[in-house]
C-alpha positions as CSV (number, residue, x, y, z in Angstrom):
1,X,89.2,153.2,99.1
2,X,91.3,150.8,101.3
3,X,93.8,153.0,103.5
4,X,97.4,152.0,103.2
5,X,97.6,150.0,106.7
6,X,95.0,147.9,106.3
7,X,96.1,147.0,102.8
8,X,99.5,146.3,104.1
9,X,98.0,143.8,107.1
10,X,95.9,142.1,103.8
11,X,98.4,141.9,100.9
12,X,101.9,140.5,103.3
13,X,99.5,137.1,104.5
14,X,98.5,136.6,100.9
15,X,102.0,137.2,99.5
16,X,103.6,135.0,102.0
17,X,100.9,131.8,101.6
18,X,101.6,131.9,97.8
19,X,105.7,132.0,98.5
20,X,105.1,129.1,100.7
21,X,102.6,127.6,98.0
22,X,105.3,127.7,95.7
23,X,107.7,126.2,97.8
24,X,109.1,122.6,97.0
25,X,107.8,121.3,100.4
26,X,104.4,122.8,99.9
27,X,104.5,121.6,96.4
28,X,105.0,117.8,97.1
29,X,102.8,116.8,99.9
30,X,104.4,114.0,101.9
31,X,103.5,110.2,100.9
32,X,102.8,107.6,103.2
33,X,103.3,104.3,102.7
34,X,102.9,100.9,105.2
35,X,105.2,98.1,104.5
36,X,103.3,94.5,105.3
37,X,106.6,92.1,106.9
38,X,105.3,88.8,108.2
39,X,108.5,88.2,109.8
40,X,109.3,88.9,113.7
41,X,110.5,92.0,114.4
42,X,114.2,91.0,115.1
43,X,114.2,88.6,111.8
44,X,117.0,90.3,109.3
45,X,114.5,90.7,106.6
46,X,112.5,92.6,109.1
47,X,115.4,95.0,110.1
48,X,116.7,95.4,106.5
49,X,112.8,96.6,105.1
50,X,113.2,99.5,108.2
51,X,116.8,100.1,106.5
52,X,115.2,100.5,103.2
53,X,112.3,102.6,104.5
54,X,115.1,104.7,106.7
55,X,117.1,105.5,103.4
56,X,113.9,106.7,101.1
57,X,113.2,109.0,103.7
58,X,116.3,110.4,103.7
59,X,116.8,110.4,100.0
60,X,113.4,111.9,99.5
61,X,114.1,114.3,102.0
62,X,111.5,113.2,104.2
63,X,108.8,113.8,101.5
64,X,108.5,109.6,101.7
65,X,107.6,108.1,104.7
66,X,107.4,104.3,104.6
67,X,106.7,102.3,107.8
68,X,107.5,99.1,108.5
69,X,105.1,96.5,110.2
70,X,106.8,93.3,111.2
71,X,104.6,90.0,112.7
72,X,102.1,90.4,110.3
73,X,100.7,93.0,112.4
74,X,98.5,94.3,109.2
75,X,96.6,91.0,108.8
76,X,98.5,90.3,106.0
77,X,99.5,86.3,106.1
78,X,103.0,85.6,104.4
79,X,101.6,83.5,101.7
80,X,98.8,86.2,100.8
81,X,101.4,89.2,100.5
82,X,101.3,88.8,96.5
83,X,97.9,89.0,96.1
84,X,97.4,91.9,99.3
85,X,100.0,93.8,97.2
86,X,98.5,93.6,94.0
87,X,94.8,94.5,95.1
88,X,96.0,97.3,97.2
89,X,95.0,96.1,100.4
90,X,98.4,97.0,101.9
91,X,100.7,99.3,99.6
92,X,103.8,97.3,99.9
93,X,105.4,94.4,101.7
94,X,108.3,91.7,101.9
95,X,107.4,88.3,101.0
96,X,109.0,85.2,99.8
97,X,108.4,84.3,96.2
98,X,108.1,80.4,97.3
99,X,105.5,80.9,99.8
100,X,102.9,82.9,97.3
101,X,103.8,80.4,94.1
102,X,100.2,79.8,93.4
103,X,100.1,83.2,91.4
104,X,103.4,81.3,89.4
105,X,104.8,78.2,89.4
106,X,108.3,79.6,88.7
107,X,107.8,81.7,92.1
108,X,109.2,79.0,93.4
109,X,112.2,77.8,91.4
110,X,115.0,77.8,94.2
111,X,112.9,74.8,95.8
112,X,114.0,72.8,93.1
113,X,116.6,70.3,95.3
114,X,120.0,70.6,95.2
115,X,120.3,73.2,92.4
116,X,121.8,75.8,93.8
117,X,124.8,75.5,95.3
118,X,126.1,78.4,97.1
119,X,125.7,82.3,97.3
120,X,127.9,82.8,93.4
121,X,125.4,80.1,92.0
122,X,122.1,81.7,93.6
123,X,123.3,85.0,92.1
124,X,123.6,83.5,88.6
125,X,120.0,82.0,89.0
126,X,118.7,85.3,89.8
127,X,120.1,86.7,86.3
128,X,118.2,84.2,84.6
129,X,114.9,84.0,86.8
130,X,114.4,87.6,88.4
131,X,113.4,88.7,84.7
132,X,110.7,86.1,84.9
133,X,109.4,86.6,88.5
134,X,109.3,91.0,87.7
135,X,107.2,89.7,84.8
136,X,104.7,87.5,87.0
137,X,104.9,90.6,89.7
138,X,103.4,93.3,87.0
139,X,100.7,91.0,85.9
140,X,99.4,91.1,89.6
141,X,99.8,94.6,89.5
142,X,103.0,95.5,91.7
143,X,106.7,96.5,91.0
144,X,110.1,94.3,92.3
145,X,112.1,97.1,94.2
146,X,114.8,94.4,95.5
147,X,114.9,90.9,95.8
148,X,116.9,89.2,99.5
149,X,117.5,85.5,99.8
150,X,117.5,83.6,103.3
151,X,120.7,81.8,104.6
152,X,122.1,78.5,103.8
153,X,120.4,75.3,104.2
154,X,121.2,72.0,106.3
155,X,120.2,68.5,106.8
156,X,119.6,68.6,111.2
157,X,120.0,64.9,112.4
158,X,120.6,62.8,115.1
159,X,124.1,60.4,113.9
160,X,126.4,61.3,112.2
161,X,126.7,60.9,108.2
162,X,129.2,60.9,105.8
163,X,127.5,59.7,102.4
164,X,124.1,59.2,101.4
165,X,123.9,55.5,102.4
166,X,123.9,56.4,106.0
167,X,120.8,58.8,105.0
168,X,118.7,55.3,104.3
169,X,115.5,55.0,106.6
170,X,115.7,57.8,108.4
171,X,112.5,59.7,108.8
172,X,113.2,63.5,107.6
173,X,110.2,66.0,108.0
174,X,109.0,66.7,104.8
175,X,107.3,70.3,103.6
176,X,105.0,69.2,100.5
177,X,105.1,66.8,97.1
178,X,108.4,68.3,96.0
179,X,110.0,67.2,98.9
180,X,108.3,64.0,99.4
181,X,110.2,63.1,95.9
182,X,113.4,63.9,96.9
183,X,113.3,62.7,100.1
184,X,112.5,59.2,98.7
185,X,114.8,59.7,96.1
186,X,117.4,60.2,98.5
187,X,116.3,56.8,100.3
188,X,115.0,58.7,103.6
189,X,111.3,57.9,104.6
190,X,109.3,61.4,104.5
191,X,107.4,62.6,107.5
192,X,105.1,65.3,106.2
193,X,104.1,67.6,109.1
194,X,103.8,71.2,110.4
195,X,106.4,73.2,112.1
196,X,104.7,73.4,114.9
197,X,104.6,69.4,115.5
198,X,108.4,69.3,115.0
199,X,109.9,68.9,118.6
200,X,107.2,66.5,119.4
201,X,108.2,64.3,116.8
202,X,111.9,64.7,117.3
203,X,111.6,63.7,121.1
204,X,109.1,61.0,120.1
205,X,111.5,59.1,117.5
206,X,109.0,59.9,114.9
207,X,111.4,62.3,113.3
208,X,115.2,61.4,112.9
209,X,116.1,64.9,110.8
210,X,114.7,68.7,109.9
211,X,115.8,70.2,105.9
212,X,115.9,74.1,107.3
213,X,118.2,76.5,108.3
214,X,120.5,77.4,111.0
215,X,118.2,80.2,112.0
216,X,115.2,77.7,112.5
217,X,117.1,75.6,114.3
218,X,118.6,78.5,116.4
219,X,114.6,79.4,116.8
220,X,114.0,75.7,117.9
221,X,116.8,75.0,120.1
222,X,117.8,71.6,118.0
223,X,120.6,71.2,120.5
224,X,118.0,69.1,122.6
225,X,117.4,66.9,119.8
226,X,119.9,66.4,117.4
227,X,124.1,66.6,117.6
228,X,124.3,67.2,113.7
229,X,123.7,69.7,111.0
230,X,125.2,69.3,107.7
231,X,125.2,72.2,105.1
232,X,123.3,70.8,102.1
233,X,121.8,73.7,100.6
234,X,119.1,71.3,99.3
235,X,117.1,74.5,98.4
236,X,117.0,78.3,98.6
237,X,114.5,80.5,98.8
238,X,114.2,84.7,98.7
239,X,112.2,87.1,99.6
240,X,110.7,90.4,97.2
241,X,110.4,94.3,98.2
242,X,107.0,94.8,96.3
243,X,105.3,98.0,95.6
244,X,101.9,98.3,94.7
245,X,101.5,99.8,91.0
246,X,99.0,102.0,91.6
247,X,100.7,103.8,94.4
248,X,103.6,103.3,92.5
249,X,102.7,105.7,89.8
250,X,101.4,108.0,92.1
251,X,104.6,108.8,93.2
252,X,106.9,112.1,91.0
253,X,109.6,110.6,89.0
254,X,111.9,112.1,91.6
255,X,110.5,110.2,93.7
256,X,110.7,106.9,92.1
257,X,114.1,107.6,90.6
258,X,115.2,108.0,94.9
259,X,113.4,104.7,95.8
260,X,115.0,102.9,92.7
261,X,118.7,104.2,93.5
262,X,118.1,103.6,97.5
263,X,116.6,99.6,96.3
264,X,120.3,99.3,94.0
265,X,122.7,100.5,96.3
266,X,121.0,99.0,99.5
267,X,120.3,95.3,97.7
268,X,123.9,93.9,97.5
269,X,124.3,95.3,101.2
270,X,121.1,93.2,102.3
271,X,122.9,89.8,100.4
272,X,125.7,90.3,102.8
273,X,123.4,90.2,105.7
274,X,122.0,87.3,105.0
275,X,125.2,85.6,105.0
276,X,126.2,87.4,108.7
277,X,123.0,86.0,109.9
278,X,123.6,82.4,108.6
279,X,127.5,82.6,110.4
280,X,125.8,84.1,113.5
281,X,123.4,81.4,114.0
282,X,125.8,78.9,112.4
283,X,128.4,80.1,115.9
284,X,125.4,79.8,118.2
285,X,124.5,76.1,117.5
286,X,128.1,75.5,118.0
287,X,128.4,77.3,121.1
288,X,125.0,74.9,122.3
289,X,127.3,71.4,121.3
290,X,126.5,70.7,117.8
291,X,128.5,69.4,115.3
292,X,128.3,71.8,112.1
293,X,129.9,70.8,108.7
294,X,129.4,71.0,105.1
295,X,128.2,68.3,103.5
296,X,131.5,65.9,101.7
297,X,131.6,66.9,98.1
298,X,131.1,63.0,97.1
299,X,127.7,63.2,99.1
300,X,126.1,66.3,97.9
301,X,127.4,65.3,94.6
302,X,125.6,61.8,94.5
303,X,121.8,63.6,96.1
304,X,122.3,66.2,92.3
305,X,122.5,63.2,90.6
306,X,119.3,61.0,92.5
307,X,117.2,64.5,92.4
308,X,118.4,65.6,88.9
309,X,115.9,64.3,87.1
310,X,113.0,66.3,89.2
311,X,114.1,69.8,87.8
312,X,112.6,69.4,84.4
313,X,109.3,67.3,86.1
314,X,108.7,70.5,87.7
315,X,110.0,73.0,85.9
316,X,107.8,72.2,82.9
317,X,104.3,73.5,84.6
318,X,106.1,77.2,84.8
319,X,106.0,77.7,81.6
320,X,108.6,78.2,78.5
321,X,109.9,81.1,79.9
322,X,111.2,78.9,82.8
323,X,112.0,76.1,80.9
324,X,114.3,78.4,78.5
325,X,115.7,80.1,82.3
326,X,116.6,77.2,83.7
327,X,118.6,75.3,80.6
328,X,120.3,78.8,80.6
329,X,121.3,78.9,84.1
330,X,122.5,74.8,83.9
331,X,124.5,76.0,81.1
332,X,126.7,78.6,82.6
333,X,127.3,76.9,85.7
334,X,128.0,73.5,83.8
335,X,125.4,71.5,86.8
Protein backbone atom coordinates (compact mmCIF):
# COMPACT_ATOMS: atom_id res chain seq x y z
CA UNK A 1 0.00 0.00 0.00
CA UNK A 2 1.26 3.54 -1.12
CA UNK A 3 2.28 5.54 2.17
CA UNK A 4 0.56 8.87 2.43
CA UNK A 5 3.76 11.07 1.33
CA UNK A 6 4.49 9.52 -1.65
CA UNK A 7 0.80 9.60 -2.64
CA UNK A 8 0.79 13.20 -1.90
CA UNK A 9 4.18 13.97 -4.20
CA UNK A 10 2.00 11.74 -7.10
CA UNK A 11 -1.64 12.90 -6.95
CA UNK A 12 -0.76 17.24 -6.56
CA UNK A 13 1.32 16.95 -10.31
CA UNK A 14 -1.54 15.08 -11.77
CA UNK A 15 -4.19 17.30 -10.19
CA UNK A 16 -2.47 20.46 -11.25
CA UNK A 17 -1.71 19.23 -15.23
CA UNK A 18 -5.51 18.46 -15.50
CA UNK A 19 -6.45 22.19 -13.88
CA UNK A 20 -4.16 23.50 -16.42
CA UNK A 21 -5.55 21.06 -19.05
CA UNK A 22 -8.80 22.52 -18.50
CA UNK A 23 -7.75 25.90 -18.66
CA UNK A 24 -8.89 28.22 -21.62
CA UNK A 25 -5.28 28.78 -22.63
CA UNK A 26 -4.36 25.12 -22.55
CA UNK A 27 -7.64 24.47 -24.21
CA UNK A 28 -7.03 26.60 -27.45
CA UNK A 29 -3.59 26.11 -28.61
CA UNK A 30 -2.29 29.24 -30.33
CA UNK A 31 -2.75 29.62 -34.26
CA UNK A 32 -0.31 30.86 -36.47
CA UNK A 33 -0.88 32.41 -39.49
CA UNK A 34 1.65 34.26 -42.30
CA UNK A 35 0.20 37.04 -44.21
CA UNK A 36 1.74 37.11 -47.98
CA UNK A 37 2.02 41.39 -48.80
CA UNK A 38 3.79 42.05 -52.09
CA UNK A 39 4.03 45.62 -51.25
CA UNK A 40 7.24 47.38 -49.62
CA UNK A 41 7.40 47.49 -46.19
CA UNK A 42 6.58 51.23 -45.65
CA UNK A 43 3.61 51.04 -48.52
CA UNK A 44 0.18 51.80 -46.42
CA UNK A 45 -1.32 48.65 -47.38
CA UNK A 46 1.69 47.06 -45.85
CA UNK A 47 1.42 48.95 -42.48
CA UNK A 48 -2.37 48.57 -42.29
CA UNK A 49 -2.20 44.28 -42.77
CA UNK A 50 0.37 44.62 -39.46
CA UNK A 51 -2.57 46.88 -37.93
CA UNK A 52 -5.01 44.19 -38.75
CA UNK A 53 -2.72 41.36 -37.51
CA UNK A 54 -1.87 43.67 -34.30
CA UNK A 55 -5.67 43.86 -33.39
CA UNK A 56 -6.56 39.95 -33.83
CA UNK A 57 -3.95 39.27 -31.49
CA UNK A 58 -5.23 41.43 -29.17
CA UNK A 59 -8.82 40.57 -29.55
CA UNK A 60 -8.02 36.89 -29.51
CA UNK A 61 -6.06 37.40 -26.61
CA UNK A 62 -3.02 36.41 -28.15
CA UNK A 63 -4.44 32.95 -28.99
CA UNK A 64 -4.02 34.41 -32.95
CA UNK A 65 -0.87 35.22 -34.09
CA UNK A 66 -0.78 36.59 -37.71
CA UNK A 67 2.55 37.89 -39.25
CA UNK A 68 2.90 40.04 -41.81
CA UNK A 69 5.54 39.60 -44.74
CA UNK A 70 5.84 42.67 -46.84
CA UNK A 71 8.18 42.62 -50.42
CA UNK A 72 6.96 39.51 -51.36
CA UNK A 73 9.40 37.97 -49.04
CA UNK A 74 7.26 34.53 -49.24
CA UNK A 75 7.70 34.03 -53.02
CA UNK A 76 4.38 34.96 -53.49
CA UNK A 77 4.16 37.38 -56.71
CA UNK A 78 1.28 40.06 -56.48
CA UNK A 79 -0.56 38.74 -59.36
CA UNK A 80 -0.39 34.98 -57.99
CA UNK A 81 -1.74 35.93 -54.38
CA UNK A 82 -5.37 34.59 -55.56
CA UNK A 83 -4.39 31.47 -56.61
CA UNK A 84 -1.40 30.99 -53.57
CA UNK A 85 -4.38 31.68 -51.24
CA UNK A 86 -6.69 29.45 -52.49
CA UNK A 87 -4.29 26.31 -52.83
CA UNK A 88 -2.88 26.97 -49.49
CA UNK A 89 0.48 27.77 -50.31
CA UNK A 90 0.48 30.79 -48.09
CA UNK A 91 -2.59 31.09 -45.51
CA UNK A 92 -3.45 34.56 -46.20
CA UNK A 93 -2.40 37.68 -47.99
CA UNK A 94 -3.21 41.28 -49.47
CA UNK A 95 -3.68 41.54 -53.07
CA UNK A 96 -5.33 43.68 -55.58
CA UNK A 97 -8.32 42.24 -57.21
CA UNK A 98 -7.08 43.93 -60.76
CA UNK A 99 -3.76 42.35 -60.75
CA UNK A 100 -5.11 38.46 -60.27
CA UNK A 101 -8.36 39.09 -62.86
CA UNK A 102 -7.55 36.05 -64.71
CA UNK A 103 -9.43 33.93 -62.01
CA UNK A 104 -12.53 36.77 -62.97
CA UNK A 105 -12.97 39.22 -65.35
CA UNK A 106 -15.07 41.36 -62.95
CA UNK A 107 -11.82 41.36 -60.56
CA UNK A 108 -11.02 44.04 -62.32
CA UNK A 109 -14.01 46.37 -62.76
CA UNK A 110 -12.60 49.63 -61.25
CA UNK A 111 -10.20 49.61 -64.49
CA UNK A 112 -13.03 50.40 -66.37
CA UNK A 113 -12.01 54.36 -67.38
CA UNK A 114 -13.40 57.14 -65.96
CA UNK A 115 -16.21 55.33 -63.99
CA UNK A 116 -15.58 56.10 -60.82
CA UNK A 117 -15.32 59.39 -59.78
CA UNK A 118 -14.23 59.95 -56.35
CA UNK A 119 -14.07 58.08 -52.82
CA UNK A 120 -18.48 58.44 -52.31
CA UNK A 121 -18.78 56.90 -55.87
CA UNK A 122 -16.02 54.05 -55.25
CA UNK A 123 -17.93 53.23 -52.06
CA UNK A 124 -21.27 52.79 -54.06
CA UNK A 125 -19.47 50.48 -56.61
CA UNK A 126 -18.30 48.34 -53.83
CA UNK A 127 -22.11 47.76 -52.69
CA UNK A 128 -22.77 46.55 -55.99
CA UNK A 129 -19.51 44.61 -56.92
CA UNK A 130 -17.99 43.37 -53.47
CA UNK A 131 -20.96 40.72 -53.51
CA UNK A 132 -19.67 39.54 -56.75
CA UNK A 133 -15.85 39.53 -56.16
CA UNK A 134 -16.67 37.40 -52.32
CA UNK A 135 -18.52 35.13 -54.74
CA UNK A 136 -15.43 34.64 -57.16
CA UNK A 137 -13.13 34.53 -53.84
CA UNK A 138 -15.04 31.26 -52.33
CA UNK A 139 -14.93 29.49 -55.59
CA UNK A 140 -11.06 29.59 -55.32
CA UNK A 141 -11.43 28.52 -51.92
CA UNK A 142 -10.68 31.73 -49.64
CA UNK A 143 -12.81 34.24 -47.51
CA UNK A 144 -12.79 38.42 -48.15
CA UNK A 145 -11.95 39.72 -44.48
CA UNK A 146 -11.79 43.54 -45.83
CA UNK A 147 -11.41 45.12 -48.96
CA UNK A 148 -8.78 48.77 -49.21
CA UNK A 149 -8.63 50.83 -52.33
CA UNK A 150 -5.30 52.76 -53.44
CA UNK A 151 -5.35 56.68 -53.75
CA UNK A 152 -6.52 58.86 -56.43
CA UNK A 153 -5.42 58.79 -59.87
CA UNK A 154 -3.71 61.50 -62.32
CA UNK A 155 -2.80 62.17 -65.81
CA UNK A 156 1.47 63.14 -65.10
CA UNK A 157 2.61 65.35 -68.14
CA UNK A 158 4.89 67.65 -69.42
CA UNK A 159 2.50 71.18 -70.65
CA UNK A 160 -0.01 72.19 -69.22
CA UNK A 161 -3.86 71.15 -70.21
CA UNK A 162 -7.02 72.48 -69.81
CA UNK A 163 -9.46 70.30 -72.10
CA UNK A 164 -8.99 67.20 -73.92
CA UNK A 165 -7.90 68.82 -77.21
CA UNK A 166 -4.61 69.76 -75.76
CA UNK A 167 -4.42 65.86 -74.83
CA UNK A 168 -4.14 65.20 -78.87
CA UNK A 169 -0.77 63.37 -79.84
CA UNK A 170 0.82 63.07 -76.90
CA UNK A 171 2.34 59.73 -76.23
CA UNK A 172 0.81 58.45 -72.64
CA UNK A 173 2.35 55.06 -71.32
CA UNK A 174 -0.20 52.66 -71.75
CA UNK A 175 -0.76 49.41 -69.19
CA UNK A 176 -2.59 46.79 -71.59
CA UNK A 177 -5.75 46.63 -74.37
CA UNK A 178 -8.08 48.46 -71.97
CA UNK A 179 -6.02 51.24 -71.90
CA UNK A 180 -4.78 51.22 -75.34
CA UNK A 181 -8.70 51.98 -76.14
CA UNK A 182 -9.13 54.71 -74.14
CA UNK A 183 -6.06 56.25 -74.67
CA UNK A 184 -6.95 56.43 -78.47
CA UNK A 185 -10.26 57.25 -77.61
CA UNK A 186 -9.06 60.17 -75.81
CA UNK A 187 -6.94 61.15 -79.10
CA UNK A 188 -3.43 60.44 -77.19
CA UNK A 189 -1.04 58.02 -79.04
CA UNK A 190 -0.46 54.89 -76.47
CA UNK A 191 3.10 53.81 -75.54
CA UNK A 192 2.73 50.38 -74.13
CA UNK A 193 5.71 49.61 -71.84
CA UNK A 194 6.88 48.43 -68.40
CA UNK A 195 7.40 50.49 -65.36
CA UNK A 196 10.63 49.93 -65.26
CA UNK A 197 11.35 51.57 -68.85
CA UNK A 198 9.36 54.70 -67.71
CA UNK A 199 12.15 57.43 -66.94
CA UNK A 200 13.93 56.36 -69.92
CA UNK A 201 11.29 57.12 -72.07
CA UNK A 202 10.28 60.33 -70.33
CA UNK A 203 13.89 61.75 -70.68
CA UNK A 204 13.97 60.33 -74.23
CA UNK A 205 10.77 62.19 -75.54
CA UNK A 206 9.29 58.88 -76.15
CA UNK A 207 6.87 59.38 -73.37
CA UNK A 208 5.04 62.83 -72.94
CA UNK A 209 2.61 61.55 -69.82
CA UNK A 210 2.22 58.53 -66.96
CA UNK A 211 -1.89 57.42 -65.91
CA UNK A 212 -0.73 56.49 -62.01
CA UNK A 213 -0.83 57.86 -58.89
CA UNK A 214 0.70 60.44 -56.74
CA UNK A 215 2.44 57.75 -54.83
CA UNK A 216 4.14 56.32 -58.09
CA UNK A 217 5.14 59.36 -59.00
CA UNK A 218 6.44 60.31 -55.45
CA UNK A 219 8.31 56.66 -55.95
CA UNK A 220 9.65 58.00 -59.38
CA UNK A 221 10.64 61.44 -58.68
CA UNK A 222 8.37 62.92 -61.79
CA UNK A 223 9.57 66.29 -60.69
CA UNK A 224 12.65 65.62 -63.19
CA UNK A 225 10.32 65.04 -65.90
CA UNK A 226 7.14 66.46 -65.97
CA UNK A 227 5.63 70.05 -64.21
CA UNK A 228 2.04 68.62 -64.29
CA UNK A 229 -0.34 66.17 -62.74
CA UNK A 230 -3.92 66.49 -63.16
CA UNK A 231 -6.43 64.34 -60.90
CA UNK A 232 -8.36 62.31 -63.41
CA UNK A 233 -9.26 59.30 -61.52
CA UNK A 234 -9.31 57.50 -64.97
CA UNK A 235 -9.48 54.28 -62.82
CA UNK A 236 -9.33 52.74 -59.28
CA UNK A 237 -8.29 49.86 -58.12
CA UNK A 238 -8.34 47.96 -54.42
CA UNK A 239 -6.75 45.61 -52.69
CA UNK A 240 -8.51 42.20 -50.62
CA UNK A 241 -7.50 40.74 -46.94
CA UNK A 242 -7.96 37.02 -48.00
CA UNK A 243 -8.09 34.09 -45.86
CA UNK A 244 -7.56 30.68 -46.89
CA UNK A 245 -10.78 28.49 -46.32
CA UNK A 246 -9.37 25.70 -45.03
CA UNK A 247 -7.47 27.41 -42.27
CA UNK A 248 -10.43 29.46 -42.05
CA UNK A 249 -12.51 26.75 -40.64
CA UNK A 250 -9.96 25.58 -38.61
CA UNK A 251 -10.29 28.43 -36.56
CA UNK A 252 -13.30 28.28 -33.13
CA UNK A 253 -16.17 30.52 -33.91
CA UNK A 254 -14.72 32.77 -31.19
CA UNK A 255 -12.15 33.09 -33.09
CA UNK A 256 -13.58 33.97 -36.31
CA UNK A 257 -16.30 36.04 -34.77
CA UNK A 258 -12.88 38.34 -33.29
CA UNK A 259 -11.26 38.43 -36.83
CA UNK A 260 -14.63 39.33 -38.44
CA UNK A 261 -15.36 42.26 -35.82
CA UNK A 262 -11.48 43.43 -35.83
CA UNK A 263 -11.85 43.34 -40.30
CA UNK A 264 -15.38 45.73 -39.65
CA UNK A 265 -14.23 48.12 -37.31
CA UNK A 266 -10.64 48.39 -38.74
CA UNK A 267 -11.91 48.62 -42.71
CA UNK A 268 -13.45 52.20 -42.79
CA UNK A 269 -10.24 53.29 -40.68
CA UNK A 270 -7.93 51.72 -43.55
CA UNK A 271 -10.26 53.90 -46.40
CA UNK A 272 -9.22 56.93 -44.49
CA UNK A 273 -5.67 56.04 -44.86
CA UNK A 274 -5.61 55.76 -48.17
CA UNK A 275 -6.82 59.11 -48.59
CA UNK A 276 -3.88 60.59 -45.94
CA UNK A 277 -1.51 58.81 -48.11
CA UNK A 278 -2.83 60.25 -51.45
CA UNK A 279 -2.72 64.15 -49.66
CA UNK A 280 0.82 63.19 -48.30
CA UNK A 281 2.24 62.39 -51.52
CA UNK A 282 -0.05 64.87 -53.30
CA UNK A 283 2.08 67.89 -50.62
CA UNK A 284 5.33 66.23 -51.57
CA UNK A 285 5.23 66.63 -55.41
CA UNK A 286 4.22 70.13 -54.59
CA UNK A 287 6.95 70.72 -52.27
CA UNK A 288 9.39 69.22 -55.50
CA UNK A 289 7.70 72.14 -58.06
CA UNK A 290 4.84 70.55 -59.58
CA UNK A 291 1.75 71.90 -60.59
CA UNK A 292 -1.18 69.67 -58.98
CA UNK A 293 -4.92 70.21 -59.93
CA UNK A 294 -8.02 68.43 -60.58
CA UNK A 295 -8.92 67.89 -63.78
CA UNK A 296 -11.81 71.04 -65.11
CA UNK A 297 -15.22 69.47 -64.81
CA UNK A 298 -15.81 70.23 -68.74
CA UNK A 299 -12.70 67.94 -69.38
CA UNK A 300 -13.20 64.98 -67.29
CA UNK A 301 -16.71 65.24 -68.38
CA UNK A 302 -16.03 65.06 -72.21
CA UNK A 303 -13.16 61.72 -71.59
CA UNK A 304 -16.86 59.78 -69.75
CA UNK A 305 -18.43 60.50 -72.72
CA UNK A 306 -15.36 59.38 -75.51
CA UNK A 307 -14.76 56.15 -73.00
CA UNK A 308 -18.42 55.54 -72.18
CA UNK A 309 -19.07 53.21 -74.59
CA UNK A 310 -16.05 50.73 -73.42
CA UNK A 311 -17.91 49.82 -70.03
CA UNK A 312 -20.44 47.51 -71.56
CA UNK A 313 -17.50 46.11 -74.32
CA UNK A 314 -15.94 44.95 -71.36
CA UNK A 315 -18.16 44.44 -68.87
CA UNK A 316 -20.01 41.74 -70.90
CA UNK A 317 -17.11 38.89 -70.62
CA UNK A 318 -17.71 39.11 -66.55
CA UNK A 319 -20.63 37.62 -66.70
CA UNK A 320 -24.51 38.62 -65.91
CA UNK A 321 -23.79 39.08 -62.53
CA UNK A 322 -21.58 41.99 -63.58
CA UNK A 323 -23.58 43.12 -66.28
CA UNK A 324 -26.75 43.36 -63.75
CA UNK A 325 -23.87 45.21 -61.03
CA UNK A 326 -22.86 47.62 -63.15
CA UNK A 327 -26.46 48.96 -64.71
CA UNK A 328 -27.22 49.04 -60.91
CA UNK A 329 -24.39 51.06 -59.89
CA UNK A 330 -24.93 53.62 -63.25
CA UNK A 331 -28.30 53.89 -61.96
CA UNK A 332 -27.87 55.29 -58.46
CA UNK A 333 -25.20 57.54 -59.34
CA UNK A 334 -27.15 58.83 -62.55
CA UNK A 335 -23.33 58.45 -64.72
Amino acid sequence: MMNTAVLGRWILPVMAAAVWALSPTAAQAQVKLDISVPWGPNEFHSLNAARFAERVKAETKGEVLMTTHAGGTLGVKANESLRAIGEGVVPMGDFALFQNASRGPVMAVETLPFLVGDYDQLKTLHKYFRPVWEGILQKNNQKALYVVPWPNQFFFVKKAVSGVDDLKGLKMRSLDRLTTDWINRLGMTPVQMTNLEILQALGSGMLDGVPTSAGTAVAQKYWDFMKFGYQTNHIWASNVMSINLDAWKKLTPAHQAAIEKVARELEPEFWEVSKQDHQKKVAELRSKGMTIADAPKAMVDEMVRRTNPLWAEYAKPMGDEAVAALAAYRKEIGK
